[in-house]
N, C-alpha and C positions, 0 to 999 in steps of 0.2 A: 598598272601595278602588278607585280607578279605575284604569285599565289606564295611565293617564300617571303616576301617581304609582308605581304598580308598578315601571316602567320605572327613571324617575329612581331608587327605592329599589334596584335591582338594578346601575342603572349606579355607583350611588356606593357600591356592596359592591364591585364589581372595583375602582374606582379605587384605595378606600381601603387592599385587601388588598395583603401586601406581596410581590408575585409581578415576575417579570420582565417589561418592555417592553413584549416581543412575547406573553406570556402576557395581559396588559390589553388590546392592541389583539385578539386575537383574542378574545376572552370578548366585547371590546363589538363587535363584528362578529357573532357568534355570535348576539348578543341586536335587533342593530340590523337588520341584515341580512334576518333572519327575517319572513314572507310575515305573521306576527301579533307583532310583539315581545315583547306581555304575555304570551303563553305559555312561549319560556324564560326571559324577565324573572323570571317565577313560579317556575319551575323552576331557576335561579339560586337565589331567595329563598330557598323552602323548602329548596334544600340547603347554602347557604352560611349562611344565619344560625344555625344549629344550634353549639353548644358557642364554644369560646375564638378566639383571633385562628388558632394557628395550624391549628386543626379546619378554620377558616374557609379559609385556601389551601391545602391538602390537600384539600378539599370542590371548589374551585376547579378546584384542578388536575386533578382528577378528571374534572369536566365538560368539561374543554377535552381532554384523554383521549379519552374515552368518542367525544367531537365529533369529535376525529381519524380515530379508528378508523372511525369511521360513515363517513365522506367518504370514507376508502380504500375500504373496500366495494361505495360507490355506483359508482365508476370501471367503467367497461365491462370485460368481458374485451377485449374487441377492441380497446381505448384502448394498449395496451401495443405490438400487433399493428403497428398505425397509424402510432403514435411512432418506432417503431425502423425503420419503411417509407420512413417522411419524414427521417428520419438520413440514410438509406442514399441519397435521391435529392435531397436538397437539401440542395447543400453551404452552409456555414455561415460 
């Protein structure tokens, strides 16, 4: 299967699941986003298509989950450090 049809199949598993809003724009940012699409395209597939509708955004939600957590992780420690520097010296 080619990596464009991967895609497509992965983008029209989040459209069609029936999840919230901003739960579809982030799934297809997560997928579109990404430096190779077809890799969570694929990793969407393989774990969303598994069992019934609602397995299916449970599965969903999971990966936008998991994507969250990842992203808080990545954050610098010194990003918090920064933030609350720049509060403190540039009024708003």
């Amino acid at each position: 299967m080619s990596s464009g049809t991967i895609l497509q199949q992965a983008l029209s598993l989040v459209e069609s699941a029936d999840l919230e809003h901003t739960e579809h724009q982030l799934l297809t940012l997560f997928i579109e986003d990404a430096v190779d699409p077809a890799r969570p395209a694929k990793y969407v597939l393989d774990r969303g298509s598994a069992g019934g509708a609602s397995s299916r955004e449970h599965s969903l939600r999971l990966i936008k989950n998991d994507w969250r957590r990842l992203l808080a992780r990545r954050e610098h420690p010194l990003d918090g450090y920064f933030r609350n520097f720049l509060s403190k010296t540039i009024p708003c």
